[in-house]
Short mmCIF file of the C-alpha atoms (twelve columns), coordinates in Angstrom:
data_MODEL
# 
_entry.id   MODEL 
# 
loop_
_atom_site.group_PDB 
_atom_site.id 
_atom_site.type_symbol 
_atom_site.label_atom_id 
_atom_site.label_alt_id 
_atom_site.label_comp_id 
_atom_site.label_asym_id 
_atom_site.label_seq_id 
_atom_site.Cartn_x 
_atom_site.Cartn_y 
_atom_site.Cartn_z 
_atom_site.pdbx_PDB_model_num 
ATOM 1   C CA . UNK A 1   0.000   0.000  0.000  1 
ATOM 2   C CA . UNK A 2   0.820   3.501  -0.964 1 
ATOM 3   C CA . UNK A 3   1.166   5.996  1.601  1 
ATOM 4   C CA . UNK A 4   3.920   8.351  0.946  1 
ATOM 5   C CA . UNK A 5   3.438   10.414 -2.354 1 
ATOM 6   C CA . UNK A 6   4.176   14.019 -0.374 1 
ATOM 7   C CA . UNK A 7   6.902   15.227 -2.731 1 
ATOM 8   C CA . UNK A 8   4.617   14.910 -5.520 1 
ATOM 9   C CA . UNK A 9   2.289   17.947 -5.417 1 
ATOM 10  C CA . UNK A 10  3.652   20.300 -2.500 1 
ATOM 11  C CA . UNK A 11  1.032   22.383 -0.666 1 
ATOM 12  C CA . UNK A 12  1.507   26.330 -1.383 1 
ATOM 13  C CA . UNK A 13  1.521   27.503 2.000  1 
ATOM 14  C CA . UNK A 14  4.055   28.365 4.641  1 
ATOM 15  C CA . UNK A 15  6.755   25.893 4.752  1 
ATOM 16  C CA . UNK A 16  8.915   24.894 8.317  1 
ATOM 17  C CA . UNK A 17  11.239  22.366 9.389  1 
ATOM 18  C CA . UNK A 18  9.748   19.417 10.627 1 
ATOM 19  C CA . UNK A 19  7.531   19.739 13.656 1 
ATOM 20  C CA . UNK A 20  7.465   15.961 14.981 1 
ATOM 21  C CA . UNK A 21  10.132  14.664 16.225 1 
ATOM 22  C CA . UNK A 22  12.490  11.388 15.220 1 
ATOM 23  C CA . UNK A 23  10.757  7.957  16.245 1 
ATOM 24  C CA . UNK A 24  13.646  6.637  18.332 1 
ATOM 25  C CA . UNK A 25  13.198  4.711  21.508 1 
ATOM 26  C CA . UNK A 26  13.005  8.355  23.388 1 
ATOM 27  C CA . UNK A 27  9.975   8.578  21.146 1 
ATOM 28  C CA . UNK A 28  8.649   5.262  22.309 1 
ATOM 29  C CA . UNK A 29  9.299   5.556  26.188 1 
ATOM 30  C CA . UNK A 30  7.904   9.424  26.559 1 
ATOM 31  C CA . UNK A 31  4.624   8.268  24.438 1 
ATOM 32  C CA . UNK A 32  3.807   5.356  27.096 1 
ATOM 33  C CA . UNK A 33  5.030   7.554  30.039 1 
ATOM 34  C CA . UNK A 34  2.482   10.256 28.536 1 
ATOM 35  C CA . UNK A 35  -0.634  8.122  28.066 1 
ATOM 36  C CA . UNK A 36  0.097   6.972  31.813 1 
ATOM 37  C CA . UNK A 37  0.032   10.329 32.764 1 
ATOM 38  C CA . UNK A 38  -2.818  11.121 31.114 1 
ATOM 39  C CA . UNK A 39  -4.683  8.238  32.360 1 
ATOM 40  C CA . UNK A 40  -3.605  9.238  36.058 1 
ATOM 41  C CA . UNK A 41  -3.479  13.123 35.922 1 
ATOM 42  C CA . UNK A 42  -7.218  13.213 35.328 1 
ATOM 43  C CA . UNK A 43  -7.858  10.995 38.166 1 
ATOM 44  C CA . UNK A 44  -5.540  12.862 40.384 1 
ATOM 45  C CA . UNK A 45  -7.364  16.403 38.812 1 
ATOM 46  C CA . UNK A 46  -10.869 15.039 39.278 1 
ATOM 47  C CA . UNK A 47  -10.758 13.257 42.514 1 
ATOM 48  C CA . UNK A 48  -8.246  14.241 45.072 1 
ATOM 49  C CA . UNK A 49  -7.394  18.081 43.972 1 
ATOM 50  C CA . UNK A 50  -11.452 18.270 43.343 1 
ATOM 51  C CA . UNK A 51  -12.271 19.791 40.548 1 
ATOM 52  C CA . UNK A 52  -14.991 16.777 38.688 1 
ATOM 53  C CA . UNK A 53  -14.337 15.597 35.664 1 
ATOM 54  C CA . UNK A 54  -16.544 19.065 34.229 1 
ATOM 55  C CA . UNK A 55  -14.188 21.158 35.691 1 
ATOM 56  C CA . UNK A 56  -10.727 18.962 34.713 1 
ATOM 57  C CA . UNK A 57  -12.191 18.937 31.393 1 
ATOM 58  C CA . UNK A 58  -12.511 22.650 31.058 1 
ATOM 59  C CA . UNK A 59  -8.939  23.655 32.717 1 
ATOM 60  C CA . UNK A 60  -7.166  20.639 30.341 1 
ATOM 61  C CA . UNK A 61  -8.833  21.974 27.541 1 
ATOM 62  C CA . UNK A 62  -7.879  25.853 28.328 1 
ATOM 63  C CA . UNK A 63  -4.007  24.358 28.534 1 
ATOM 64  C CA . UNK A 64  -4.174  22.316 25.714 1 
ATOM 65  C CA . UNK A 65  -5.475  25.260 23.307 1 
ATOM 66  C CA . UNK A 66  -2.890  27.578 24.413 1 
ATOM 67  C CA . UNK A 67  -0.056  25.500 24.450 1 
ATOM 68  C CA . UNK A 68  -1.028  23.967 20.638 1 
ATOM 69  C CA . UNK A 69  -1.313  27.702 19.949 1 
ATOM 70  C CA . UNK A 70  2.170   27.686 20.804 1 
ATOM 71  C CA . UNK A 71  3.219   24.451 19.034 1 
ATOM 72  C CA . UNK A 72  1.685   25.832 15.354 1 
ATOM 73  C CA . UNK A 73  3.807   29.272 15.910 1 
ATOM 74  C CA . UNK A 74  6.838   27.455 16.349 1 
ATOM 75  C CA . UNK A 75  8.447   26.982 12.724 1 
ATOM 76  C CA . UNK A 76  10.380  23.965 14.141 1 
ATOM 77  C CA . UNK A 77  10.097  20.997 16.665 1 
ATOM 78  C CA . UNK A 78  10.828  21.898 20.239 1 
ATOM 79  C CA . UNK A 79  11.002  19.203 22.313 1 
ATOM 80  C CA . UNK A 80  9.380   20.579 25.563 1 
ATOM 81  C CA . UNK A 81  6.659   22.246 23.509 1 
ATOM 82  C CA . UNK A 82  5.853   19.315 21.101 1 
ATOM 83  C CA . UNK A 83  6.057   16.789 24.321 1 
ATOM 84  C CA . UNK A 84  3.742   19.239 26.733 1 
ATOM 85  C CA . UNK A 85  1.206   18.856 24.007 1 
ATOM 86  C CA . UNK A 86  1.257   15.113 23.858 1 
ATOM 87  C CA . UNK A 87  1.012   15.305 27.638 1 
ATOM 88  C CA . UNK A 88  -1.918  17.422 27.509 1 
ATOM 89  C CA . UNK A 89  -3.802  15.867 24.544 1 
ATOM 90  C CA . UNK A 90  -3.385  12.454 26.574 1 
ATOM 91  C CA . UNK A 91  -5.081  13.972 29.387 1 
ATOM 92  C CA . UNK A 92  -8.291  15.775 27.177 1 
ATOM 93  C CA . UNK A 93  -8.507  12.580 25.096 1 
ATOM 94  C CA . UNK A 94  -8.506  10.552 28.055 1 
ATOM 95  C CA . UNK A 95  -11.362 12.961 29.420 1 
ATOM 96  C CA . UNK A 96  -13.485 12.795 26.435 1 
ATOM 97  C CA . UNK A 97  -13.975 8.904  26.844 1 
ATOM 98  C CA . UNK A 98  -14.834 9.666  30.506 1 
ATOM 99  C CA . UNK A 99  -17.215 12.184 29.866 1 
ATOM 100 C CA . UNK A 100 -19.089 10.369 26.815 1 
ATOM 101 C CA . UNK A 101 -18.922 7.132  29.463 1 
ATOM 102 C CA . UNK A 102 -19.862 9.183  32.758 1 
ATOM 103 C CA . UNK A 103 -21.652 12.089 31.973 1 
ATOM 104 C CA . UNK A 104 -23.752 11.042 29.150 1 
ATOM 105 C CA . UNK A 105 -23.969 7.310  29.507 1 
ATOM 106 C CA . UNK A 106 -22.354 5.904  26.203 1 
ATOM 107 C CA . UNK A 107 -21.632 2.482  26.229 1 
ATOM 108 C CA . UNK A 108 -17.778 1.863  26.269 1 
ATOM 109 C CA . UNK A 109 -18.179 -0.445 22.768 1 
ATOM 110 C CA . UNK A 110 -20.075 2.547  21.079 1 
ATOM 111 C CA . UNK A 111 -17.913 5.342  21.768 1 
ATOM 112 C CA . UNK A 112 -14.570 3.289  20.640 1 
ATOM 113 C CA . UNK A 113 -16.203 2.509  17.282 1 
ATOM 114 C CA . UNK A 114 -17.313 5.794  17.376 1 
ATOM 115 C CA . UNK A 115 -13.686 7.022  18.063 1 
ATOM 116 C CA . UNK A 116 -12.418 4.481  15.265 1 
ATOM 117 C CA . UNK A 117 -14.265 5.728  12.436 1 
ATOM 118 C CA . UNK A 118 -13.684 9.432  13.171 1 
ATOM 119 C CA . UNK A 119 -9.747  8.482  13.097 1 
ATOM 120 C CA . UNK A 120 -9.931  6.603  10.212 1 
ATOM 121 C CA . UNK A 121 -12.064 9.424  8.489  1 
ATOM 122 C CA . UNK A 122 -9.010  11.876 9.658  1 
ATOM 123 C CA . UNK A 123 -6.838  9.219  8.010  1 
ATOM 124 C CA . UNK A 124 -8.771  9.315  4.962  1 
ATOM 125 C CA . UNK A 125 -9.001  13.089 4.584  1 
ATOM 126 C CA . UNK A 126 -5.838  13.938 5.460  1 
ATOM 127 C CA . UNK A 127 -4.583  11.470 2.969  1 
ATOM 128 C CA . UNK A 128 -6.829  12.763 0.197  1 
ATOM 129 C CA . UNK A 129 -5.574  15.995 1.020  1 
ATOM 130 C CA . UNK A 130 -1.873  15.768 1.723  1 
ATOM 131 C CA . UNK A 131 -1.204  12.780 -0.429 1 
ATOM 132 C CA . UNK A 132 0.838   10.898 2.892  1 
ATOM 133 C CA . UNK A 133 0.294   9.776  6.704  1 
ATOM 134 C CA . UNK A 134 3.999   9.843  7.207  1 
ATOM 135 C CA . UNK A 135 4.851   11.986 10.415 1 
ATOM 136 C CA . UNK A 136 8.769   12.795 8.345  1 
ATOM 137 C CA . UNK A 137 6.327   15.691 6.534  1 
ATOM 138 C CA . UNK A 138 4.907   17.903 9.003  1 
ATOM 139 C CA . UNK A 139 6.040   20.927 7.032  1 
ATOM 140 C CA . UNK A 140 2.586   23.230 7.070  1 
ATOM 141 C CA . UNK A 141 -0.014  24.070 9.272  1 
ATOM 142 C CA . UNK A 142 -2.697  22.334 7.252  1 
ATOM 143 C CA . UNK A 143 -0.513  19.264 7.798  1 
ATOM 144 C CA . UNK A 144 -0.070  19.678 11.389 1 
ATOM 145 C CA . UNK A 145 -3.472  20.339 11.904 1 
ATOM 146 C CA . UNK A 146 -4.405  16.829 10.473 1 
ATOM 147 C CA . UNK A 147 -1.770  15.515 12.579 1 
ATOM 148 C CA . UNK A 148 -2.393  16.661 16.014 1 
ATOM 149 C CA . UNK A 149 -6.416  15.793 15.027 1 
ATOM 150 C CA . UNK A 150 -5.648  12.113 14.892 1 
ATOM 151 C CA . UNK A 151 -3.159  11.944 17.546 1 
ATOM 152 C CA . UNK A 152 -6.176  13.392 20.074 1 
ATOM 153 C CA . UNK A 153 -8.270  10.612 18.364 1 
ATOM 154 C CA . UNK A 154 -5.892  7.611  19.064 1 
ATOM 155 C CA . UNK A 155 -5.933  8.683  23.003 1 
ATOM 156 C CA . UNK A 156 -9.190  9.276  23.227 1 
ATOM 157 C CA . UNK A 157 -9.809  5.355  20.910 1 
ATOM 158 C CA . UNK A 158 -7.259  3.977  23.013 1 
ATOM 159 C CA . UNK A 159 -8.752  4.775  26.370 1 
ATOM 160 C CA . UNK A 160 -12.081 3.617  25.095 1 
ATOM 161 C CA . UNK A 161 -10.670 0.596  23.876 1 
ATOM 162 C CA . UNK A 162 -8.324  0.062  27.011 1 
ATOM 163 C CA . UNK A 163 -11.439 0.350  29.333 1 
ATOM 164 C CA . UNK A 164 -13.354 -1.866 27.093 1 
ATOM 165 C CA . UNK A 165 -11.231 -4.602 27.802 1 
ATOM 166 C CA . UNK A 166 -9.967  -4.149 31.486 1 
ATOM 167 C CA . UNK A 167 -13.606 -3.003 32.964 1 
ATOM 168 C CA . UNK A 168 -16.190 -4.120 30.938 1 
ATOM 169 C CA . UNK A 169 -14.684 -7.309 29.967 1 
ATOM 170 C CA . UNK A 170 -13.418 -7.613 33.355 1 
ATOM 171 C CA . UNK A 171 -9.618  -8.726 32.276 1 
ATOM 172 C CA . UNK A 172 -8.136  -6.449 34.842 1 
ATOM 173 C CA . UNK A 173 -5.139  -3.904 34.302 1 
ATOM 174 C CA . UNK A 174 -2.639  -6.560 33.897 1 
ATOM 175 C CA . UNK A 175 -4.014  -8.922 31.430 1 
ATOM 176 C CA . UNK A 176 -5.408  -6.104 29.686 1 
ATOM 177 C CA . UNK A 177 -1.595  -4.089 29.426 1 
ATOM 178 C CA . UNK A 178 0.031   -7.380 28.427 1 
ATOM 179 C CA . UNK A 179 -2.324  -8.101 25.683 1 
ATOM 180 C CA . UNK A 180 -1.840  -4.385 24.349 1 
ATOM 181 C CA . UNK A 181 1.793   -5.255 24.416 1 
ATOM 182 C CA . UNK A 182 1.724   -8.421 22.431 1 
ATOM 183 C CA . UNK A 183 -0.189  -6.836 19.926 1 
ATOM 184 C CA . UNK A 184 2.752   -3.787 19.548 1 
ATOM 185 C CA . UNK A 185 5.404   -6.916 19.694 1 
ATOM 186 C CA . UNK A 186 3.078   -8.638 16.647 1 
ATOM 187 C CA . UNK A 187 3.389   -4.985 14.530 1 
ATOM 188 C CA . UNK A 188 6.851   -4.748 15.407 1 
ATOM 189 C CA . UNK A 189 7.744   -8.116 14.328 1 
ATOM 190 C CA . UNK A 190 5.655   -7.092 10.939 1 
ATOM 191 C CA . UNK A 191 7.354   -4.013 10.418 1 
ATOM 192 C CA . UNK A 192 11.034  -5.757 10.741 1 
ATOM 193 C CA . UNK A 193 10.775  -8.758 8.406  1 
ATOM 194 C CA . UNK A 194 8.807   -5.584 5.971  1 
ATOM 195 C CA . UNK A 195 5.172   -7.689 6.168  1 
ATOM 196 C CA . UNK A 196 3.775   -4.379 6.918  1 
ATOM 197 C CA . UNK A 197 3.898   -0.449 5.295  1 
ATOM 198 C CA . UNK A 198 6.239   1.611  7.781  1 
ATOM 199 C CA . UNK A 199 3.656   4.035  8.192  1 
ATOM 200 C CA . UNK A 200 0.807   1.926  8.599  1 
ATOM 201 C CA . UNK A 201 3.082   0.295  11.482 1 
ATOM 202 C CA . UNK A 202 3.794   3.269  13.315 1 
ATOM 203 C CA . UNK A 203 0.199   4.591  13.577 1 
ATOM 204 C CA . UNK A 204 -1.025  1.121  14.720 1 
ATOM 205 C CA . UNK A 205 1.339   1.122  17.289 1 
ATOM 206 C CA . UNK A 206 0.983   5.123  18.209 1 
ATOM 207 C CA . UNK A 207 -3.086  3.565  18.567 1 
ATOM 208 C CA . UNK A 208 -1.972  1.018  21.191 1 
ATOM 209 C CA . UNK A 209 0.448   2.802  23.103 1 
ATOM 210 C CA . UNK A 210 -2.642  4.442  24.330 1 
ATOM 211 C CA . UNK A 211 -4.025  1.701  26.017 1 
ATOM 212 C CA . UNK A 212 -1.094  -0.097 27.113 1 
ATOM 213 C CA . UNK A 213 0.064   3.158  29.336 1 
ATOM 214 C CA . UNK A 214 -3.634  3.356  30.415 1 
ATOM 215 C CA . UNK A 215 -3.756  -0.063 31.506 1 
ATOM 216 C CA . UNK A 216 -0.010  0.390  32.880 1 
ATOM 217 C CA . UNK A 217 -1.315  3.605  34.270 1 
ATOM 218 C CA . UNK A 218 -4.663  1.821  36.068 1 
ATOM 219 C CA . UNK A 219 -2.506  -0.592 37.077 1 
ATOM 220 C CA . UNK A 220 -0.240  1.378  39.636 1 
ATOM 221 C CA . UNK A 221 -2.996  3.550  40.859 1 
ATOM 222 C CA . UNK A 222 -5.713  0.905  41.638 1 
ATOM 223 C CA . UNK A 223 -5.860  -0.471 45.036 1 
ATOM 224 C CA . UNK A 224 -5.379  -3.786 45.553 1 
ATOM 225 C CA . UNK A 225 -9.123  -4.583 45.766 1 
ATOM 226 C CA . UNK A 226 -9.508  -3.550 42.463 1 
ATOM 227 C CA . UNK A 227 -6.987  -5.444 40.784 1 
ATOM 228 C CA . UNK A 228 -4.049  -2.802 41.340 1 
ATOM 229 C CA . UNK A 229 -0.622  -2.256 43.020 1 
ATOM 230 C CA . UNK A 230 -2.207  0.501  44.843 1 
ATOM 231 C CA . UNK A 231 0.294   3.366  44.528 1 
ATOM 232 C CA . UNK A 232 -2.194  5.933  43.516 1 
ATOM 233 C CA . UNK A 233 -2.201  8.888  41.295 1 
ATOM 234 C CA . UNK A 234 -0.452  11.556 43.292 1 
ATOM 235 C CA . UNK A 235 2.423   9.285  43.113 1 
ATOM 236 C CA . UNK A 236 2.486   8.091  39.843 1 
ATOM 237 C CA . UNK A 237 1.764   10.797 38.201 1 
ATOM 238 C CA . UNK A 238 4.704   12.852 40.251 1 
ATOM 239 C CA . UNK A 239 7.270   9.514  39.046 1 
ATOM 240 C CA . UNK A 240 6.496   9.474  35.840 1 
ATOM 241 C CA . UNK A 241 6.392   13.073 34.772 1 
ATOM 242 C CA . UNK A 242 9.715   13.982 36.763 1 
ATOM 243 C CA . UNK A 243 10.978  11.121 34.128 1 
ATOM 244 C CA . UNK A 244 9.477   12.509 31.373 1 
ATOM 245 C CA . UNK A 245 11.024  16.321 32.092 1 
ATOM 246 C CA . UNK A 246 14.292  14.470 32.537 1 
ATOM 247 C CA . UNK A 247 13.810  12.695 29.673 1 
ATOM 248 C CA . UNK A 248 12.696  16.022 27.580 1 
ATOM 249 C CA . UNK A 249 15.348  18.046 29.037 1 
ATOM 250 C CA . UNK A 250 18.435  15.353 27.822 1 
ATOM 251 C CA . UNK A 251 16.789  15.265 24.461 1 
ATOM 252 C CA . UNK A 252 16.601  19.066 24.449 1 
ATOM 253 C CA . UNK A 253 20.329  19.407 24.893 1 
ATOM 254 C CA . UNK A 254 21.561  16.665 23.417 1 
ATOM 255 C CA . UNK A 255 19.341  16.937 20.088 1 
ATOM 256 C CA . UNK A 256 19.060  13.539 19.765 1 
ATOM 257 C CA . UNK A 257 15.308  13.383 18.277 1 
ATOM 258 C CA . UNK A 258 15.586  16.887 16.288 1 
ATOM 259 C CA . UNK A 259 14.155  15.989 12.854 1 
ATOM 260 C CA . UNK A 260 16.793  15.967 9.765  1 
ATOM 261 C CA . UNK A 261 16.293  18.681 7.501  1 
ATOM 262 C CA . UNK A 262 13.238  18.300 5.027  1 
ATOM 263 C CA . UNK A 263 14.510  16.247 1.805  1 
ATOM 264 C CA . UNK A 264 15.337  18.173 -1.273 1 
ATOM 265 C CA . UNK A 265 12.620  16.545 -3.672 1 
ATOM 266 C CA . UNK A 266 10.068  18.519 -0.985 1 
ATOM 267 C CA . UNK A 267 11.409  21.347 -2.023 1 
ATOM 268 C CA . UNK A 268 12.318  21.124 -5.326 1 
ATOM 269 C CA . UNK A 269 8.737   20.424 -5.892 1 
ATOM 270 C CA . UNK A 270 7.688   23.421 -3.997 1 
ATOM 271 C CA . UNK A 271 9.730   25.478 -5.982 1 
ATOM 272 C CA . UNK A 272 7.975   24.298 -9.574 1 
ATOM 273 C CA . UNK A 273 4.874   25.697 -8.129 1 
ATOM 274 C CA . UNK A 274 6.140   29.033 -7.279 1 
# 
């Protein structure tokens, strides 16, 4: 399957270095520490700091805006910027499944095939549009626009589809986590003997990273009772975002993720159109 033609027709529109960092195993580890964050942060915002999951939603929301605000000004990735995002959209997507399942009542099935078909409709569009998935061409705004859509789509799928199978199925945190992780081994097995398109691979495993850090994320927090280790979400939340700023700050400095400069057929192709 096709999925990276973007050098053929290059948008007209502002053009910046790319905004997404490299997928290294930085990339990997921060992405799992973030969707246990987000898992735990709105449980630590909602219950013990008491502010109901209304109120979280509204003050995550207000942060996420402004700091994506500041992600689409940059002309360039940032590493604390892009990952603060990611942070944040982990916690709002995470809060739109518990809303739709709280609030309003929607069964946990519905609202992750709801959550699947609006991500594969992003897919489809952006595709159409942009003529490539691949996260090595974040160049414009219209293309980071798509991207950061589906990325708050696979958190809030992935915590549909992670509470799916650990509460309503009643597999528990553990079972649920490891079964999230053999499916990323299966894709990553794919990808390496080339069974499976590069980019298809890394959004399936972006999608399940969501629900493996949720489960991880459940996991720790949950009292015993309940199937957990009972550390709760003061805790981890405070262990794993002190690793992810230590984490962000090395790759700051060191540069070790900063994106290689956009390939010449990109802009050769721009440059036709001018």
């Amino acid at each position: 399957m096709q999925l990276d033609r973007q050098y053929d027709s290059a948008p007209r529109m502002r053009q910046m270095l790319n905004k997404v960092p490299e997928v290294t195993v930085f990339f990997w580890v921060i992405k799992v520490l973030s969707t246990t964050v987000g898992e735990t942060a709105a449980d630590f915002l909602n219950v013990s700091v008491h502010l109901g999951l209304t109120g979280t939603t509204l003050v995550m929301a207000v942060a996420l805006v402004a700091v994506l605000v500041r992600q689409f000004r940059a002309d360039r990735y940032v590493a604390w910027i892009y990952w603060l995002a990611v942070v944040l959209v982990s916690i709002v997507g995470t809060l739109i499944t518990d809303n739709l399942s709280d609030n309003l009542g929607v069964p946990l099935g519905v609202s992750t095939a709801v959550f699947a078909v609006l991500l594969a409709a992003t897919f489809a569009v952006w595709y159409r549009s942009e003529g490539t998935l691949s996260i090595h061409s974040i160049v414009t705004t219209r293309r980071e626009a798509f991207y950061w859509t589906a990325i708050l789509f696979t958190f809030a799928l992935g915590t549909a589809a992670g509470d799916l199978l650990s509460e309503r199925l009643d597999l528990g945190y553990l079972l649920s986590g490891l079964i999230f992780a053999a499916m990323i081994a299966v894709v990553a097995s794919a990808y390496a003997w080339s069974w499976l398109n590069p980019i298809v691979a890394f959004w399936i495993a972006y999608i399940l990273t969501r629900p493996l850090g949720a489960s991880l994320g459940d996991y720790l927090t949950q009292s015993r009772d309940d199937g957990g280790l009972g550390l709760g979400p003061v805790i981890t939340s405070g262990l794993f975002l002190a690793t992810i700023l230590v984490l962000v700050g090395y790759l700051s400095v060191t540069k070790r993720d900063a994106p290689p400069p956009v390939e010449a057929p990109y802009h050769r192709a721009a440059a036709l159109q001018r």
